[in-house]
C-alpha positions in Angstrom: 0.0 0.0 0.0 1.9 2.9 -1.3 -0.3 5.9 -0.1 0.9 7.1 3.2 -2.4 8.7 3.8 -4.1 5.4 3.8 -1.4 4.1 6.0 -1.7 6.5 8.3 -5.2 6.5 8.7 -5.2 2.7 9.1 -2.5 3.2 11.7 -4.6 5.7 13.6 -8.0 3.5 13.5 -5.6 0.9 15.1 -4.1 3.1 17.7 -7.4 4.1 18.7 -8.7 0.6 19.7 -6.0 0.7 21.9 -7.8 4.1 23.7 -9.7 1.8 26.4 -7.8 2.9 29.6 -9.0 6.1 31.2 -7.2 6.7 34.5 -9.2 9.0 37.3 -12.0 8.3 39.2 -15.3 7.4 37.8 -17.7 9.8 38.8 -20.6 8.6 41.5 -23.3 10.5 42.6 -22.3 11.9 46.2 -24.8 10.3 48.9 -26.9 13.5 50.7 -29.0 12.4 53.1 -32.2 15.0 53.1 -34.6 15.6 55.3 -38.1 13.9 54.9 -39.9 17.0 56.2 -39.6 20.4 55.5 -39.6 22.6 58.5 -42.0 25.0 58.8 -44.7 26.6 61.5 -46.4 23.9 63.7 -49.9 24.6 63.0 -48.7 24.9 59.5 -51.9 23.2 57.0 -49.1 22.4 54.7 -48.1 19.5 57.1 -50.5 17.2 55.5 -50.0 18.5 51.9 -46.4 17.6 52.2 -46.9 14.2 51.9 -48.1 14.2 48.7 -45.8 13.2 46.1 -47.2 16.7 43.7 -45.8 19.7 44.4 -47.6 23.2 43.5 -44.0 24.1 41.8 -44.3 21.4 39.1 -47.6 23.8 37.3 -46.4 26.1 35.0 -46.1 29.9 36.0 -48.9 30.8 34.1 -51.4 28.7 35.7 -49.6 30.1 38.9 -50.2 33.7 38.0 -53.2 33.8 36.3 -53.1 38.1 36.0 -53.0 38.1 31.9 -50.8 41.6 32.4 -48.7 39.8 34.7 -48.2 36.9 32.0 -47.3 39.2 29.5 -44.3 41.1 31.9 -43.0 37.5 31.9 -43.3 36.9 28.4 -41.9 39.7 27.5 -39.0 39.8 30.3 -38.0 36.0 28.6 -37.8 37.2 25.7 -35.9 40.5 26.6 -34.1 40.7 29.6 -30.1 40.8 29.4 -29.2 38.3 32.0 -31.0 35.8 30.0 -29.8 36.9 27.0 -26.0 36.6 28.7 -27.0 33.4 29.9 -28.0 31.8 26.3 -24.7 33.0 25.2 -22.7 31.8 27.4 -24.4 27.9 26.4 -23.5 29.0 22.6 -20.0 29.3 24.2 -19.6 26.1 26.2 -20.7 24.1 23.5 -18.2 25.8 21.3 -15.8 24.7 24.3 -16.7 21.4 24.1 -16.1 21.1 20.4 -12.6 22.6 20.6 -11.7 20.2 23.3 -13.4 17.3 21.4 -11.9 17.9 18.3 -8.1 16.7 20.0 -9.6 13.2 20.3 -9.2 13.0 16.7 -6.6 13.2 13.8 -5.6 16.9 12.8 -4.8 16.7 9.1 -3.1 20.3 7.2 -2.6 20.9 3.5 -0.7 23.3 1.9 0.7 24.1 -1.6 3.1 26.5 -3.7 3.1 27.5 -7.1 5.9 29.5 -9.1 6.0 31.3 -12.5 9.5 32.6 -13.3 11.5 34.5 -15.9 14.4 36.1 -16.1 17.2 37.1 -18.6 20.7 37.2 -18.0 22.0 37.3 -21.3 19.5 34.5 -22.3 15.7 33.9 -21.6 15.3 31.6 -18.8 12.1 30.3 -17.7 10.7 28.4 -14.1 7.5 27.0 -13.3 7.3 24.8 -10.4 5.1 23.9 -7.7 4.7 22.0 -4.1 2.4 20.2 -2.1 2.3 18.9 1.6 0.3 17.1 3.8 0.7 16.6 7.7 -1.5 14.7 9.4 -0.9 14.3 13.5 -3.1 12.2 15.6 -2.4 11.8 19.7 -3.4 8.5 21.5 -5.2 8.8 23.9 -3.9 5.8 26.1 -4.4 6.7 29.2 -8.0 8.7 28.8 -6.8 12.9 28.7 -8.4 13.7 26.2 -11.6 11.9 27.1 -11.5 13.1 30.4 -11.1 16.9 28.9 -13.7 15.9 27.1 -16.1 14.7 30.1 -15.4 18.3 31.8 -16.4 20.5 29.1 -19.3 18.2 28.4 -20.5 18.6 32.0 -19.3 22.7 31.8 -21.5 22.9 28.9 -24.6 21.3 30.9 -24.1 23.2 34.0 -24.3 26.1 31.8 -27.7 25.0 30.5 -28.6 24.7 34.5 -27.4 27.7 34.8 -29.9 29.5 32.2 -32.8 27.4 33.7 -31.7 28.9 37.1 -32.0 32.7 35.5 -35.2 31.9 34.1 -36.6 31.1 37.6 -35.2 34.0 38.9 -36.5 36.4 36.3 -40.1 34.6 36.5 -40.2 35.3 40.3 -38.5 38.9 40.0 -40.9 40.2 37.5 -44.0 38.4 39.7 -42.4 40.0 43.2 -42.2 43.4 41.9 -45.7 43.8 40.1 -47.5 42.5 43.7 -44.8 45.0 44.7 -46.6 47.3 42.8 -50.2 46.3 43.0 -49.3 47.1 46.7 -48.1 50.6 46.6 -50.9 51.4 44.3 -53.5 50.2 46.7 -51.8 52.3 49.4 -51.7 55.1 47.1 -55.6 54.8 46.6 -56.5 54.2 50.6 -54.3 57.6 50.9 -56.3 59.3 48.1 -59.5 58.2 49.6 -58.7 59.1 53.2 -57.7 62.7 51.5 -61.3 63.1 50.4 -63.2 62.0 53.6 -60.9 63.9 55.5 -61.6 66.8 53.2 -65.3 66.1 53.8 -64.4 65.9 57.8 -63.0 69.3 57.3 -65.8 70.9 55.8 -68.4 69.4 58.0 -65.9 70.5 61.1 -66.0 74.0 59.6 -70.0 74.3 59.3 -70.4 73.1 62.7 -67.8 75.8 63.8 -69.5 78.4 61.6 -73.2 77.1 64.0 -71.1 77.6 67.2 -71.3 73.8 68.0 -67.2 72.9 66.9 -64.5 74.7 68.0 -61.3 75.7 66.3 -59.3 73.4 68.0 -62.0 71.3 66.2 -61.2 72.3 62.9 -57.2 72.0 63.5 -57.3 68.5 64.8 -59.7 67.4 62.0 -56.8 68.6 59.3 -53.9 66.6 60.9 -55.0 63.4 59.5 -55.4 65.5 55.8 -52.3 66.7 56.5 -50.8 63.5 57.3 -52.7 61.5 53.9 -51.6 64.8 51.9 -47.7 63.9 53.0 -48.0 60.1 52.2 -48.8 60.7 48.1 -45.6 62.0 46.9 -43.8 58.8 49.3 -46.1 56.7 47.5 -45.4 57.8 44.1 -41.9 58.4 44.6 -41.7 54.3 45.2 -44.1 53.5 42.5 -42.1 55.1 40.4 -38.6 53.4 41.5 -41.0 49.9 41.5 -41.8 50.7 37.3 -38.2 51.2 36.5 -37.2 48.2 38.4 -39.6 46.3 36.2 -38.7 47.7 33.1 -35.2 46.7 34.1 -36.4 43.4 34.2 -38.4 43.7 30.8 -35.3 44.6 28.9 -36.7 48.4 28.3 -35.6 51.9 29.4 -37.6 53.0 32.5 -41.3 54.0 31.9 -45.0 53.3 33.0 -46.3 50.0 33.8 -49.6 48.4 32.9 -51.8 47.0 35.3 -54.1 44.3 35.1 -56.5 43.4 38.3 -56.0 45.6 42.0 -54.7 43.5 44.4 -57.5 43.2 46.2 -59.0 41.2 43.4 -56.1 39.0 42.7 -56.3 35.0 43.1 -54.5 33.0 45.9 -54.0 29.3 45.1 -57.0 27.2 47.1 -53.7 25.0 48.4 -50.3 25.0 47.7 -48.6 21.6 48.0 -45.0 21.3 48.6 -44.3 17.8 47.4 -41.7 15.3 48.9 -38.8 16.9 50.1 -36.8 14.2 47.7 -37.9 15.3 44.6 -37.0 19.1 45.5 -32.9 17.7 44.3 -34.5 17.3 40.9 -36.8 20.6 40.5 -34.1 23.1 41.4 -32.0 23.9 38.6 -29.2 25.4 40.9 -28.7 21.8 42.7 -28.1 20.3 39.3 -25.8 23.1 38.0 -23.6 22.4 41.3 -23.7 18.9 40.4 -22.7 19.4 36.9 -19.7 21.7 38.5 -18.4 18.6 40.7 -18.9 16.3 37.5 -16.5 18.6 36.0 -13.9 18.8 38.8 -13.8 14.9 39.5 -13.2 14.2 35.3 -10.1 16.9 35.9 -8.6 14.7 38.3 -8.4 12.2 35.4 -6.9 15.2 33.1 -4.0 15.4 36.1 -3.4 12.3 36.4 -3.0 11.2 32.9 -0.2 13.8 32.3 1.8 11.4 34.3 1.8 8.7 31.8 3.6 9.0 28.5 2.4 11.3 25.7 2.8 9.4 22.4 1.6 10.6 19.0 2.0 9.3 15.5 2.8 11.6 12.7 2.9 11.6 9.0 3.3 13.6 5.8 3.6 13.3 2.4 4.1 15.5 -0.6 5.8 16.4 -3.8 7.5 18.9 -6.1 6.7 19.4 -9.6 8.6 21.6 -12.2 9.6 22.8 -15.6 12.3 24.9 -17.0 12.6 26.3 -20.4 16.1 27.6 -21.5 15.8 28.7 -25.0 14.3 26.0 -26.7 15.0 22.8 -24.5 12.4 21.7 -21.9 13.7 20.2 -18.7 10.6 18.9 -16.4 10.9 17.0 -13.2 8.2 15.2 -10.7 9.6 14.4 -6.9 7.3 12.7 -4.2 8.1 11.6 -0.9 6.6 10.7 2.5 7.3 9.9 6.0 5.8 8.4 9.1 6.8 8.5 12.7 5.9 8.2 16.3 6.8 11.4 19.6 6.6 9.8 22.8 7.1 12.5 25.1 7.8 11.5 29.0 8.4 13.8 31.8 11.1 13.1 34.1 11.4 16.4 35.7 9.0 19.7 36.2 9.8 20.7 39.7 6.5 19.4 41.5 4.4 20.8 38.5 2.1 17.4 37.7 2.1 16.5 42.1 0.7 20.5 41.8 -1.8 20.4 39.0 -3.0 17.2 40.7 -3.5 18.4 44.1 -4.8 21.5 42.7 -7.5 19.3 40.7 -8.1 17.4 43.9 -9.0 20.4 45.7 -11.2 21.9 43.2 -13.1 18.6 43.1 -13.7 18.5 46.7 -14.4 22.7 47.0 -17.2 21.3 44.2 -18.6 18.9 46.2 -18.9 21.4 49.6 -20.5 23.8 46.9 -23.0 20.6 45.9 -23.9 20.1 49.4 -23.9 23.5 50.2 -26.3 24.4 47.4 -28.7 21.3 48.4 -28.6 22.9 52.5 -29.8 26.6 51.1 -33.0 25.1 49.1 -34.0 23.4 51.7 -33.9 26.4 53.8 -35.7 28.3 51.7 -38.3 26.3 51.0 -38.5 25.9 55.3 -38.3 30.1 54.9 -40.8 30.5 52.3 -43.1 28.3 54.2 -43.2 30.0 57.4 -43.1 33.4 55.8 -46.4 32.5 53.7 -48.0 30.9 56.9 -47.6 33.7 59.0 -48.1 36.5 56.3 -51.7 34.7 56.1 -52.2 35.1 59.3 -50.8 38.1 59.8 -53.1 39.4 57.3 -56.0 37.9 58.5 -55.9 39.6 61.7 -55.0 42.8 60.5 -58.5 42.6 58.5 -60.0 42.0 61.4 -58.0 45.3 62.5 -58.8 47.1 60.4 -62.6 46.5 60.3 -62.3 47.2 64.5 -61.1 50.4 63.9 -63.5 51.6 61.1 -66.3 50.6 63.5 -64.6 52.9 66.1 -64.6 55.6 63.8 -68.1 55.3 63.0 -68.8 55.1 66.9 -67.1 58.3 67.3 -68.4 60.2 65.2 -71.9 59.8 66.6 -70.8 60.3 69.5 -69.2 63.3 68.6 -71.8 64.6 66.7 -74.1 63.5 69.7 -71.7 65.8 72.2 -70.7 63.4 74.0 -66.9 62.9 72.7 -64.5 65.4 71.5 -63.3 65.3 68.3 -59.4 64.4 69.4 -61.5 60.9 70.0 -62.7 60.7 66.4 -59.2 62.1 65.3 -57.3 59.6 66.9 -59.6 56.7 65.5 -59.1 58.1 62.2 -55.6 58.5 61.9 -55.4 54.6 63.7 -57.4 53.7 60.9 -55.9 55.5 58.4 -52.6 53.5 59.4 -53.8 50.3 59.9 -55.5 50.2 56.0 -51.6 51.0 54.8 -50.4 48.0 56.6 -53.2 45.7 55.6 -52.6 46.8 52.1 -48.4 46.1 53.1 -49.6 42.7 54.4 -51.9 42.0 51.5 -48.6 42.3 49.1 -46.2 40.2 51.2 -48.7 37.5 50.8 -48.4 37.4 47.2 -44.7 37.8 47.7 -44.2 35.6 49.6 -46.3 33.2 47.4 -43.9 34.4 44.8 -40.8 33.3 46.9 -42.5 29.7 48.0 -42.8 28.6 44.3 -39.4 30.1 43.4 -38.0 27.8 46.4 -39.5 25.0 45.3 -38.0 25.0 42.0 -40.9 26.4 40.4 -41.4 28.7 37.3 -38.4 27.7 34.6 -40.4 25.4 32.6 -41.7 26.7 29.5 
């Protein structure tokens, strides 16, 4: 067989089913034992619905969030916002990574050629034309697994990175939800302020008409204006923080700052009937963060194999082949010529001394696997303390809600009780005054509670792994 291409390609198909050892250690899913409850309040209702093997966070965020404004903010912000955008990117790059460190497994072939036209005269016409061609063809054996192990890592870098996107898109899908109930909220505060400006305006008046009948005072009139004046301060706070809420959400959208459409007041807005938290197992599969950790040790232990197999001999097999052609023309003789050759070979390449350089890389690859697996573990301890977080805080925001209702609907009866008896003469008006501005404060928080409810909502299904399928 006289075509050292074909030999050499032979040659390599035979070196490679010698490629069977792979030193390193096999990767092995680490053993993390997890809890079988989730911690949370102990007149929590979600004690029972843990046990059930469904888990609110396995719906899709639309059937969470059934606003259709709110749906489109997420559309839009999926489709728009930077950080996922940076985050798709950065998938295009690692599978570019893995392609370049793939393509070492196999042969690298180069061609190159020359060509020459020449004529001269030196006291005669003399003319050249002659040209080369080359081909190298180099191909590495992978004996002892490097390049398969190189391989492994930026196969596992490239899925983390994937993990890594998913992990953005749950974040963005609970940012944009957070910060419109954010919103919903301030503009509910903003409407109880407007509305408390108007029937304190009303209180005013009436105040003044008594005063004007010589049955009010003007200590009367005063005391009735403080809770105006109060209401009349809260607007601008209200809208200064509506405003920073919209360009926090247009941040999010991908636009320049500007207004936000709303869809229903929070008051009307949906609460899931129950809220299910599944098996506390199946919470290492739903989070996308757990599995990008994972992906991060699967990459450091297939390093190990990288370091270690720079201790064994490198060896690769080379060949090349190529030829010369040519014709010269002096006057009218013609002298041509036609030259081929090729060559074949084998580098081994051993290292006998580097100062500590391989022992370093190793122990260096070592650590990296086991800071990898702390980060693994790590990553598995902070979900399941914020799904424990999420549940207590929606718990008690519920409750904390519910009794501020009650609150509130206390007050607003005290308020109508002093007023009568006010108007009866048988209270002063600093008793109605300080109902009303109780009141007036108490209808803020509810509204504040009413929002951290959602929020917290918001945060529960995020916990859970919820929100990144699409």
């Amino acid at each position: 067989m006289k075509d050292p291409l074909i030999r050499f390609t032979l040659l390599a198909i035979m070196a490679s089913l010698l490629t069977g050892c792979t030193v390193g250690p096999r990767y092995r899913q680490p053993a993390v034992p997890v809890p079988t409850v989730y911690h949370g309040p102990k007149d929590n209702p979600q004690d029972q619905a843990q046990a059930q093997a469904a888990s609110f966070a396995n719906l899709p965020w639309w059937q969470i969030f059934q606003d259709s404004v709110l749906q489109d903010l997420i559309r839009r912000a999926l489709k728009q916002n930077y950080d996922l955008l940076t985050a798709t990117e950065k998938i295009t790059q690692a599978r570019a990574q893995l392609m370049v460190t793939r393509s070492n497994q196999y042969p690298q072939l180069n061609l190159n050629g020359t060509a020459v036209d020449e004529r001269t005269y030196q006291g005669f016409p003399f003319t050249t034309r002659f040209g080369t061609y080359a081909a190298d063809a180099t191909f590495q054996l992978d004996l002892f697994g490097q390049l398969r192990r190189a391989t492994e890592s930026a196969r596992a870098q490239l899925l983390a990175t994937e993990y890594a996107r998913r992990t953005e898109i749950l974040t963005l899908v609970s940012d944009v939800a957070s910060d419109y109930f954010a919103l919903l909220s301030l503009d509910l505060q903003l409407q109880i302020t407007l509305d408390t400006i108007k029937t304190q305006e009303d209180a005013v008046k009436l105040t003044n008409d008594r005063l004007d009948h010589g049955v009010a005072t003007k200590l009367d009139v005063l005391q009735a204006k403080q809770v105006l004046d109060t209401a009349n301060a809260q607007v601008p706070e209200l809208q200064r923080q509506i405003g920073l809420e919209e360009d926090a959400l247009s941040i999010l959208l991908g636009d320049y700052p500007h207004g936000v459409t709303r869809g229903l007041p929070l008051v009307k807005q949906q609460l899931p009937p129950e809220v299910p938290a599944g098996l506390p197992s199946s919470l290492l599969a739903r989070r996308p963060d757990i599995s990008q950790a994972e992906q991060n040790l699967i990459s450091a232990n297939a390093q190990i194999g990288v370091a270690k197999a720079a201790f064994f001999p490198q060896i690769s097999l080379t060949g090349s082949g190529g030829g010369a052609v040519g014709r010269s023309t002096v006057f009218s003789s013609v002298i041509s010529s036609n030259i081929g050759t090729w060559s074949g070979g084998a580098n081994l390449t051993q290292v006998i001394f580097d100062g500590g350089k391989l022992r370093g890389d190793l122990r260096s690859a070592k650590s990296q696997e086991r800071q990898s697996l702390i980060a693994y573990k790590q990553s598995i301890q902070g979900a399941f303390k914020d799904v424990s977080d999420a549940l207590i805080a929606y718990q008690k925001y519920y409750e904390v809600r519910v009794a501020q209702q009650n609150t509130v609907q206390d007050l607003s009866d005290s308020v109508s009780t002093s007023l009568k008896r006010y108007r009866g003469g048988i209270a002063t008006y600093l008793e109605v005054l300080d109902n009303q501005r109780s009141l007036f404060s108490a209808q803020l928080t509810l509204a504040q509670d009413r929002g951290n409810e959602f929020q917290s909502l918001v945060q529960l299904y995020k916990a859970l792994g919820g929100g990144w399928r699409q």
